[in-house]
C-alpha positions in Angstrom: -12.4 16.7 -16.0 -13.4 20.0 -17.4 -14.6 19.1 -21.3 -14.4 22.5 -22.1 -10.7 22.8 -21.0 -8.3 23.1 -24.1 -5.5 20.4 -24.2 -2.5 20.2 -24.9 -3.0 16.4 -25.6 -6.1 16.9 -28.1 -3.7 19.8 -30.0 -5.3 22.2 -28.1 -9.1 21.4 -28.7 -11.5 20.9 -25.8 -12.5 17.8 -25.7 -15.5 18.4 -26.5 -14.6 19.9 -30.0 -12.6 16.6 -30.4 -15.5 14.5 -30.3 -17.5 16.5 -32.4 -14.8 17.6 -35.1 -12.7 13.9 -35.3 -14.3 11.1 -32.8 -15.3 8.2 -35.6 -14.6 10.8 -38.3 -11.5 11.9 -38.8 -7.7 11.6 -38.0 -5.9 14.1 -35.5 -2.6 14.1 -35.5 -0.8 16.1 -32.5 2.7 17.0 -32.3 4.2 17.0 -28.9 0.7 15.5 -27.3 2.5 15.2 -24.1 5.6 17.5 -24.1 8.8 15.9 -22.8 6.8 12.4 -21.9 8.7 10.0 -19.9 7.6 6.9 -20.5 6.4 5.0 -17.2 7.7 1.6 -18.1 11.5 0.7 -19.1 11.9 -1.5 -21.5 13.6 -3.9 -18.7 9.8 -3.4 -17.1 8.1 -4.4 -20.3 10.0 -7.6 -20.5 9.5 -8.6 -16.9 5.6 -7.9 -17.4 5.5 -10.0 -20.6 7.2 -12.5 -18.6 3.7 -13.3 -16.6 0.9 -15.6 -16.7 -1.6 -13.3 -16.2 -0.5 -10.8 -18.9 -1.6 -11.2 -22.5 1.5 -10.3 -24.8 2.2 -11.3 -28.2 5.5 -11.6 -30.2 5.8 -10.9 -33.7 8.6 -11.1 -36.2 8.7 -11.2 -39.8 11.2 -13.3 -41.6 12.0 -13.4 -45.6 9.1 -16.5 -45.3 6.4 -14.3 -44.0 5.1 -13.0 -40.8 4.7 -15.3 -37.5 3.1 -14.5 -34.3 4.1 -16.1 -30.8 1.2 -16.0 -28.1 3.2 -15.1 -24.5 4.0 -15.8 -21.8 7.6 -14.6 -22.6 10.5 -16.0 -20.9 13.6 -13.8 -21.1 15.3 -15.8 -23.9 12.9 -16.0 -25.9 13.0 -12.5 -27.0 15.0 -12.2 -30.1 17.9 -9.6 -29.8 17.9 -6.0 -29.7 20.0 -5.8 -32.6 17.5 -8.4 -34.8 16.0 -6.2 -37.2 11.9 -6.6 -37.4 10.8 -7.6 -34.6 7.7 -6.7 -32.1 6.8 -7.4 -27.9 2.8 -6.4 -27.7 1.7 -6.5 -23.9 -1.8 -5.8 -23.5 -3.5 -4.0 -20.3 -0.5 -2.1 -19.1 -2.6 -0.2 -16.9 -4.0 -3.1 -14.8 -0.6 -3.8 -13.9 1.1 -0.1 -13.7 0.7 3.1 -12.1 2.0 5.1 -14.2 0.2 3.7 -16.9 -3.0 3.6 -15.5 -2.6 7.2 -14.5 -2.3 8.0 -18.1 -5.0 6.0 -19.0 -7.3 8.6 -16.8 -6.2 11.4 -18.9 -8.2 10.1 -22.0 -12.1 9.8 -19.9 -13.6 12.4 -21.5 -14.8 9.1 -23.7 -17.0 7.0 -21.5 -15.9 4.3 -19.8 -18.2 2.4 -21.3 -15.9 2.5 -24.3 -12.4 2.8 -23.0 -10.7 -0.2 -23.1 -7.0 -0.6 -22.2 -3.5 0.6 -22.8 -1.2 -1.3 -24.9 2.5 -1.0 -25.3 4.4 -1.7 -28.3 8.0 -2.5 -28.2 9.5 -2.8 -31.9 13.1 -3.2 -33.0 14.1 -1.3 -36.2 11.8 -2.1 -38.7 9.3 -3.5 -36.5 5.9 -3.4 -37.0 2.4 -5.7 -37.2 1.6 -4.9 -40.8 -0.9 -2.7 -42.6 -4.1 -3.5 -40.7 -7.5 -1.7 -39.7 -8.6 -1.7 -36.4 -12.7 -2.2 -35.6 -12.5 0.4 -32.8 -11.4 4.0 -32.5 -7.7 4.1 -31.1 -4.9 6.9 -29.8 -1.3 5.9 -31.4 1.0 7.9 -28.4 4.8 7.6 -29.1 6.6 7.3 -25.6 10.3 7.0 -27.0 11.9 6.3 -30.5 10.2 6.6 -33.6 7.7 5.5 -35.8 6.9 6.4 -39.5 3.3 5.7 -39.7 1.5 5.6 -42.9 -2.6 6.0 -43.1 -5.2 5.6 -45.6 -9.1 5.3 -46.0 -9.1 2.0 -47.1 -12.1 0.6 -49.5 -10.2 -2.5 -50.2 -10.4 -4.6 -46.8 -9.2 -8.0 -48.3 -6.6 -9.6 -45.9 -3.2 -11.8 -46.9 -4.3 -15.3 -47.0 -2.5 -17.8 -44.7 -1.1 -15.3 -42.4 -1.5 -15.1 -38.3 -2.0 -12.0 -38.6 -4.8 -9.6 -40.3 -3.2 -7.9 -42.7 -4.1 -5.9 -45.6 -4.0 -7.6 -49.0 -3.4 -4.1 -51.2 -3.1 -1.6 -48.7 -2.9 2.3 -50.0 -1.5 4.9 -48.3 -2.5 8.1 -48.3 -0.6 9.9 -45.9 2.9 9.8 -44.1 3.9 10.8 -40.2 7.0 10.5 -38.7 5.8 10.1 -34.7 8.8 11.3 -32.0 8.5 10.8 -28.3 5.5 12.7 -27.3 3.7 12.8 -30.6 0.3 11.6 -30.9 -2.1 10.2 -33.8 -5.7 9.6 -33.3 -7.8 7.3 -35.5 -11.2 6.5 -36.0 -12.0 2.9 -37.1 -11.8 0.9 -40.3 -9.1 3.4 -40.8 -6.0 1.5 -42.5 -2.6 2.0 -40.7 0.9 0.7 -40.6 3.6 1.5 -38.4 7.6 0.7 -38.9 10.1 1.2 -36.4 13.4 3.4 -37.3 16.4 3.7 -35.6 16.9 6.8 -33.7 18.9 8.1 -30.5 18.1 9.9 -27.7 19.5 13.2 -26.5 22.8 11.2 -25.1 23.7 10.1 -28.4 22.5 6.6 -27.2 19.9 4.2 -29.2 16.1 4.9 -28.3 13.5 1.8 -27.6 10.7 2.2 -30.2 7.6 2.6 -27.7 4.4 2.8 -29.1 1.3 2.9 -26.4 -1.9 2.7 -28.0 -4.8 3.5 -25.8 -7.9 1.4 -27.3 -11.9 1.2 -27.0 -14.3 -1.3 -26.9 -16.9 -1.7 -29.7 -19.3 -4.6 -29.2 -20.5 -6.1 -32.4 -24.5 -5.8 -32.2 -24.9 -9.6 -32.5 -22.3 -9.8 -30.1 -23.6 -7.6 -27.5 -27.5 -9.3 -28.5 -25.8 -12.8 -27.6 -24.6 -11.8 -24.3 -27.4 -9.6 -22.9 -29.7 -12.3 -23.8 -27.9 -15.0 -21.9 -28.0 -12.8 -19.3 -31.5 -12.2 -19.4 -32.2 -15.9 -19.2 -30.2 -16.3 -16.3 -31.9 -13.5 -14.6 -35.2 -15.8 -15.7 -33.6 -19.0 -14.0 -33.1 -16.8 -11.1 -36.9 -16.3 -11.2 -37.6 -20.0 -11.4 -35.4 -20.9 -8.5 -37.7 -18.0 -6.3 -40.7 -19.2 -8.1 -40.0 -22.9 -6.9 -40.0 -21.8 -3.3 -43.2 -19.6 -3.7 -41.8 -16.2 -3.4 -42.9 -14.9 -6.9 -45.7 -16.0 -9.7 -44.3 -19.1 -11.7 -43.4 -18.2 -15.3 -46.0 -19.3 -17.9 -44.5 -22.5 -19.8 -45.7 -23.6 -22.9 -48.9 -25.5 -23.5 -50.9 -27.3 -26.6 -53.8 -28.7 -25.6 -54.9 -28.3 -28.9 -51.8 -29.9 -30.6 -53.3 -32.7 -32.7 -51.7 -35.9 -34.1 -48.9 -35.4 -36.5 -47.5 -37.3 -39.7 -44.7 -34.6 -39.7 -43.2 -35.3 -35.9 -39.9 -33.5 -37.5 -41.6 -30.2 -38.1 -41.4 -27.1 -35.9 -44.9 -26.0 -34.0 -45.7 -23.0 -35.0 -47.5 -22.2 -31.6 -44.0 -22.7 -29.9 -41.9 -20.8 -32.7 -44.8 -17.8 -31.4 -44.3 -18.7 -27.5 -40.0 -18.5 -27.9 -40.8 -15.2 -30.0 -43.1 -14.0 -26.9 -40.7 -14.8 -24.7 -37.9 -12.9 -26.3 -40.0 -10.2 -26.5 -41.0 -10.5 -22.4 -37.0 -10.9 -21.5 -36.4 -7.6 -23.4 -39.9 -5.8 -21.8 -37.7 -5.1 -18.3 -35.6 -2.0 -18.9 -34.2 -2.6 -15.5 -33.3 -6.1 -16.1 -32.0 -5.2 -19.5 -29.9 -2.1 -17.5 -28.6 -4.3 -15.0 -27.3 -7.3 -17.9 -25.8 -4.3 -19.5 -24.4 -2.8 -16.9 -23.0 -6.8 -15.7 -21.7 -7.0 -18.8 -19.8 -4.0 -19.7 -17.9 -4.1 -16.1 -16.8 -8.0 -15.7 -13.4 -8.3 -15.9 -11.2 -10.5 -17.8 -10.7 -13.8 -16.7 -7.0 -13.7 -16.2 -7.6 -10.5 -13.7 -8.1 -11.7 -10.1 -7.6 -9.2 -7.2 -5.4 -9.9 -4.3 -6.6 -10.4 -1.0 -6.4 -6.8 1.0 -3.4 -5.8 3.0 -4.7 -3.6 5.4 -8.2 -4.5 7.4 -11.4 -2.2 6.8 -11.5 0.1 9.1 -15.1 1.2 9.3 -14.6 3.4 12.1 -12.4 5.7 9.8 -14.6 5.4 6.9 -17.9 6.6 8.9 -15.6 9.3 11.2 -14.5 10.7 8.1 -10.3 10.1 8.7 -10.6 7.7 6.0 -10.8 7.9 2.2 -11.3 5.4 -0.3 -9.7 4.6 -3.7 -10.5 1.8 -6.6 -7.8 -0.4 -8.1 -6.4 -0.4 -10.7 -8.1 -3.5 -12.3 -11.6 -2.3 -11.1 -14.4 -1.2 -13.5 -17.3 0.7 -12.7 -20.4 2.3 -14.0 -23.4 3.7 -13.1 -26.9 4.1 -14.8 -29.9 6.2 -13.0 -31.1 3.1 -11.2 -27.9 1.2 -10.4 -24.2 0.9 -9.7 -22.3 -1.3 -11.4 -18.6 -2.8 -10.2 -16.6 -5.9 -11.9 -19.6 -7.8 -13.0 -21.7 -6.9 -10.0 -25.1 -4.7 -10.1 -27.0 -2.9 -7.2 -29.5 -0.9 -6.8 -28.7 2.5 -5.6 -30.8 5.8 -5.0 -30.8 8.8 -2.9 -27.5 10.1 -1.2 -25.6 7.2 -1.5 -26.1 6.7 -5.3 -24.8 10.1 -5.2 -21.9 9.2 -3.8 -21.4 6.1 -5.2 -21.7 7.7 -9.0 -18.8 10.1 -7.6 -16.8 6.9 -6.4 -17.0 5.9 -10.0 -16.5 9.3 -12.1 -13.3 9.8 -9.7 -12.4 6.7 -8.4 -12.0 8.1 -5.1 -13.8 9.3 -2.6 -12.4 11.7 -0.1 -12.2 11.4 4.0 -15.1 14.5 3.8 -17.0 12.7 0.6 -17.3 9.5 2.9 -18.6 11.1 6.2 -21.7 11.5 4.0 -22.6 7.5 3.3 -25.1 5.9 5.0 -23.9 2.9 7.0 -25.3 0.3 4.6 -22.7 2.2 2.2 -20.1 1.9 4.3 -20.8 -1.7 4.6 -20.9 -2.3 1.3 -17.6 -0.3 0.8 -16.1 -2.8 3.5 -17.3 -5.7 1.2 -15.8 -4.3 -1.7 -12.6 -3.4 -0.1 -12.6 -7.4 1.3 -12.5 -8.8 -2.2 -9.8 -6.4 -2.8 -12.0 -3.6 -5.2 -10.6 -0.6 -3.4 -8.3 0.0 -0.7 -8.4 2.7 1.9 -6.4 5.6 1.9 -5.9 8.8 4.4 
């Protein structure tokens, strides 16, 4: 992607004046983001997704008693009717289960894909909505068919309604009003207060228009979050050590000693010399930036649990890869990253350098490689790629 490229999408900014004018500052609001969008899902698609174990969806209605939420899956008749006034279908991670919407996904990585984080769809009847809420993460609001008056505010009040499944502003105040139509687009940083309502509306046959609302969100690890899981990371890359250091191929990890640990009337109380050893130890688990890399790196590409890939179709055909008559593409579900020491794919890191890092890092900025791109890998590459395309990662294309 060229970042210097006006679009249409970002109201005509490149996205690099984007994220220097409005990412994690400000609301863009874009009219006609996607000009005459056709929405890749029906509504009769939506259903049948929501309708499947491995897809997260949520149903949520709200009755004259107060608002109730319904965790999916979502069997066909236990979606209220069209004609039932209030009511919402989320289904999260559209694009691991849909071309079309992963394709549309790719149109917003001019953010990191560190950061990107899925495409949800919203499916409201008239009246419809979740309730005034923040969201912790930056998000895109694209209206595929319908419409939806949003309202927005910078909210200093972030006190939720007691007792409900939902988090929900206590005292929310607006501060501004959009009507979104198919195509329209509103982009907003986070903590930024937002409620969207359904309205009944037509399309161009005179016929009534789904409310569709696809919201393309990021991930923003808390910092004690991110802290917990790098460091139980880190200690498993230790145990790791052990297990090598028990059959002699590397030094043994000091353990702790107190040979001058006298007798005690406090047996309850805390050493101080092994509060200092687990503080020297933290400190040693963080004193490999490779190590710490590669638990990042692990961390930010794992998958979901309810993802699993399906065994392959097709054999690997390394003949075609290393002759060049064969390409290769990523699926769908597959996340990967690279740093300037390592590759990293669905919770898997390697060490890569040379020509085929190179290539790799272009497998992962385009999720592709070409016939002519793959001529160029090595054959340890190529066996690698055959690994990955075994556990169903990529496939192979002409």
């Amino acid at each position: 992607m060229d970042v210097n490229q006006p679009l249409a999408l970002l109201a005509g900014l490149t996205p690099v004046q984007f994220m220097r004018q409005h990412w994690q500052k400000k609301p863009l609001l874009v009219r006609q983001a996607i000009a005459g969008f056709q929405p890749p899902l029906s509504r009769q698609a939506l259903f049948k997704l929501a309708e499947r174990e491995q897809v997260e969806s949520r149903l949520i209605t709200r009755h004259a008693q107060g608002w109730r939420m319904k965790q999916g899956p979502m069997p066909p008749r236990s979606l209220p009717s069209l004609n039932k006034p209030g009511w919402s279908l989320l289904v999260q991670g559209v694009d691991l289960h849909d071309a079309g919407a992963h394709a549309l996904l790719q149109q917003f990585r001019f953010v990191p894909d560190a950061r990107l984080d899925d495409l949800m769809i919203s499916f409201a009847s008239a009246g419809g909505g979740v309730g005034p809420h923040f969201d912790s993460y930056d998000v895109f609001l694209l209206q595929a068919s319908g419409r939806r008056r949003w309202k927005i505010g910078r909210q200093k009040d972030l006190s939720l309604q007691p007792g409900v499944p939902l988090k929900i502003l206590r005292n929310f105040e607006p501060e501004q009003e959009f009507v979104l139509e198919a195509g329209d687009m509103l982009y907003l940083p986070p903590r930024y207060a937002h409620d969207g309502v359904a309205e009944a509306a037509v399309d161009g046959n005179g016929k009534s228009a789904d409310c569709m609302t696809y919201s393309i969100g990021f991930r923003a690890p808390a910092q004690n979050e991110l802290a917990a899981e790098l460091l139980h990371r880190l200690a498993e890359f230790s145990e790791n050590d052990d297990d090598q250091a028990s059959a002699g191929k590397v030094r043994q990890p000091p353990r702790y000693r107190d040979p001058r640990q006298s007798a005690t009337a406090t047996p309850a109380a805390l050493p101080e010399g092994l509060t200092e050893f687990a503080g020297k130890a933290v400190q040693q688990a963080l004193k490999d930036p490779l190590a710490l890399a590669c638990a990042l790196g692990e961390y930010l590409t794992e998958l979901k649990p309810s993802i699993w890939f399906d065994e392959p179709l097709d054999a690997w055909v390394p003949d075609g890869a290393e002759s060049g008559q064969l390409g290769v593409a990523l699926d769908a579900r597959t996340r990967m990253m690279y740093d300037s020491d390592h590759v990293f794919i669905n919770g898997e890191s390697y060490r890569a350098r040379g020509a085929d890092a190179a290539l790799m890092q272009r497998l992962a900025d385009q999720r592709r490689l070409s016939a002519s791109e793959l001529r160029k890998a090595s054959a340890a590459a190529i066996a690698l790629l055959g690994d990955w395309h075994e556990a169903g990662w990529l496939r192979q294309m002409p």
